[in-house]
C-alpha positions, 0 to 999 in steps of 0.5 A: 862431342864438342856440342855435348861438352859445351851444354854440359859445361854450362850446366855446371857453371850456370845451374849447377855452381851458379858461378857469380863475377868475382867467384873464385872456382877451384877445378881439380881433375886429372889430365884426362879431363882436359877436353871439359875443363877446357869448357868449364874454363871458358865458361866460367870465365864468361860468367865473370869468375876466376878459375884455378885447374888442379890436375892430377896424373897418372898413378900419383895417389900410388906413388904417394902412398908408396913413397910419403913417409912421416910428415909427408904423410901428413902435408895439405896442399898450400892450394886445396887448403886454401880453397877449401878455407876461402874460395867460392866455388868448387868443381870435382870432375871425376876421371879416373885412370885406374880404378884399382891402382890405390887398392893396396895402400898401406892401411896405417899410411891412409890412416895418417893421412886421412887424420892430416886432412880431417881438419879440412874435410871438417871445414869442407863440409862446413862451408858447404853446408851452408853453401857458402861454398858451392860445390859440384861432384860431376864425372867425365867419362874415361876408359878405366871408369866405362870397363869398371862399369863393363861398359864400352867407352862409347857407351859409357859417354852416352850413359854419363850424358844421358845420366845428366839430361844432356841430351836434351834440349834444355837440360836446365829446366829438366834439372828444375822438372826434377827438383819439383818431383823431389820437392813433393817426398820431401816435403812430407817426409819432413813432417814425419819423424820416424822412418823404416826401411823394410825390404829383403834383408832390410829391417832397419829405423831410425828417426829425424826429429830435428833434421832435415831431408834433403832435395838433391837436385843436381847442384851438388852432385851431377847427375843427381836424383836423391833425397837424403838426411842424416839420422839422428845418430843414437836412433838407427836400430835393426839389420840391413843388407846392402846387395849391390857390391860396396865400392871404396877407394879401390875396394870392392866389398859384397853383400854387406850385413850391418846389425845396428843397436841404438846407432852403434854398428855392433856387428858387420858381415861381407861375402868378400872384403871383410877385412878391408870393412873390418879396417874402415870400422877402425877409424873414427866415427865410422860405427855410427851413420852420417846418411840415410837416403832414397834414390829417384833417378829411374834413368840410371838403371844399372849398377856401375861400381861407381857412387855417384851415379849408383847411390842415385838408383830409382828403387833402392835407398842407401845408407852412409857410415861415417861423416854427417851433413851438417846442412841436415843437422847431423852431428857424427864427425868422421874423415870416411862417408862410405856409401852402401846400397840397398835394393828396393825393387821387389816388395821393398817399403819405407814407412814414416810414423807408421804409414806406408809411403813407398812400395817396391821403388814407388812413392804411394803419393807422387805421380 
C-alpha cells in the first residue's frame, strides 16, 4: 500500500500538478485521506513547493446545511477564497464518508450558497483555464465511495489503481502513451466544425466553430481518458438519453431524456429523480450545455456512480449542463456542471461534418 501510494503521490505532484519550487499547492480532502496526503505532502515538498492541507470531517457539509442561516449561508472560507484567487497548485482528493449524507439538503439553503461561492468558481474556472492555476481531481478509495460502486473495499483500491496505471511500472510514460492516442481524435475533430451524436435514444448536434476539443490526459482529472469541448451554446438541437443513472451531490436520477431547441433544454424526462432535475433546471445557466465529450479509457469498464471515473467510460460520450470551460472557448456561466452519460457501445456513432468517424465505442481512424 505504501509503495502504491508512493507512485501514485508522485504522479500527481510530478505529472500531474508539475509542482515547481515556489508553487503554492492547496490540498483539500477529508481525514480519510491522510494516508496519500501524507505522500503528497512529502512529495511536494521534495519538489520545492509549499503545501497548505484543508481537510474535512465526518458529516460537516450536513451540519452545515442543517444548522447555517443567512449570511452564514453565504461565508467563503478566508483560505479557499485565497487559494483560488492567488495560488499555483491545487489538488482535490476525493474521500468521501457518506455518499448520501448531503442528499436532503434544503433546496433554497444550496441555492444561496451555491450563488455565494459563484464569484469564486467564476475566478476558478478562469485560472484554470489558462493553467495559470494547475489543478488536479483525483480519488482515494474509501469504504462509502467502494459500496456505492458495489464493490468490496479491496477491490475498489485495485480499480482506483488500476484505473490510474499505478500498477505499472512507469505510470508516467503510460499517461504520455495515453496522451499520444488522444492527440490523433483531437486532432481531427478540430478541423471539423459540426458534430452528431447518433445512438439509442441519441440524435443530438451541435457545432464547434470557434472551439476547441480538448486532450485530457491526466493532468486535470486522475484517471482521465476523454476528449472534451464546449459546444457552442446556441447550436445543440435534437434529443438524448443518457442510460447510465445521473449522479449528483447525493442524488441519483435514472434514465434522463433531454429534448434541446437551439441550445435551450426545452423539455426533460427521468424514471426516478425528476424532481431533484426539475430543481437543478431552476438555477441559472443550467438549460444550456457547458460540455460535449467522448470517452476513451477502455480500462474502466464498469459503471461506479462516480463521474470521475465514469465520464471516463471507453464507448460512451457524456454531455455537461451548465458551466463551460473557458479553455474551449465556452461561454455559458453557471455554479452547476452536471455530468450525464450516454452509452455508445451497440451501433452507437458520432459523425463530424457528415463523416462517420466512430462506431459502436471505436474511432474508424485510430488504431
Amino acid at each position: 500500500m505504501n509503495s502504491i501510494l508512493s507512485k501514485y503521490a508522485n504522479l500527481l505532484v510530478n505529472y500531474c500538478l508539475e509542482i515547481q519550487k515556489g508553487d503554492r499547492l492547496y490540498i483539500k480532502s477529508t481525514t480519510l485521506a491522510e494516508p496519500l496526503i501524507r505522500e503528497v505532502y512529502r512529495e511536494a515538498l521534495k519538489a520545492g513547493g509549499m503545501p497548505v492541507v484543508d481537510l474535512e470531517f465526518r458529516e460537516k457539509g450536513k451540519i452545515f446545511m442543517e444548522e447555517a442561516e443567512g449570511d452564514q449561508l453565504k461565508f467563503i472560507s478566508p483560505l479557499y477564497r485565497q487559494a483560488m484567487e492567488e495560488f499555483e497548485a491545487y489538488l482535490y482528493i476525493r474521500a468521501p464518508f457518506n455518499l448520501r449524507g448531503e442528499g436532503d439538503a434544503d433546496p433554497e439553503k444550496v441555492k444561496i450558497a451555491k450563488a455565494a461561492s459563484a464569484p469564486i468558481s467564476k475566478r476558478y474556472f478562469e485560472r484554470t483555464a489558462t493553467r495559470e492555476m494547475k489543478r488536479n481531481l483525483c480519488q482515494y478509495p474509501t469504504i462509502a465511495a467502494a459500496q456505492n460502486a458495489g464493490m468490496s473495499l479491496e477491490d475498489y483500491e485495485k480499480f482506483v489503481f488500476g484505473a490510474c496505471n499505478l500498477f505499472e511500472a512507469d505510470p508516467v510514460q503510460k499517461w504520455l502513451d495515453v496522451r499520444k492516442f488522444q492527440q490523433q481524435i483531437v486532432d481531427v475533430l478540430n478541423n471539423r466544425e459540426n458534430i452528431r451524436y447518433k445512438g439509442e435514444g441519441i440524435d443530438i448536434s451541435f457545432s464547434t466553430k470557434g472551439r476547441t476539443w480538448i486532450n485530457s490526459d491526466g493532468q486535470t482529472n486522475m484517471p482521465s481518458g476523454e476528449v472534451y469541448t464546449s459546444p457552442v451554446e446556441t447550436s445543440v438541437n435534437g434529443v438524448i438519453n443518457f442510460s447510465y443513472p445521473a449522479v449528483y451531490m447525493g442524488h441519483e436520477v435514472e434514465d434522463v431524456t433531454l429534448w434541446v431547441k437551439d441550445g435551450y433544454v426545452e423539455k426533460w424526462e427521468a424514471k426516478r429523480g425528476k424532481a431533484f432535475l426539475d430543481q437543478i433546471f431552476e438555477i441559472d445557466g443550467t438549460r444550456r450545455f457547458g460540455e460535449a465529450a467522448i470517452g476513451t479509457n477502455y480500462n474502466i469498464n464498469r459503471f461506479t456512480k462516480n463521474i470521475l471515473f465514469d465520464e471516463k467510460i471507453g464507448g460512451t460520450v457524456h454531455m455537461a449542463i451548465g458551466q463551460s470551460y473557458l479553455q474551449a472557448g465556452g461561454k455559458n456561466q453557471s455554479s452547476i456542471h452536471w455530468d450525464m452519460i450516454g452509452n455508445m457501445m451497440n451501433g452507437g456513432e458520432i459523425y463530424a461534418d457528415d463523416e462517420k468517424i466512430y462506431d459502436s465505442g471505436r474511432f474508424l481512424f485510430v488504431e
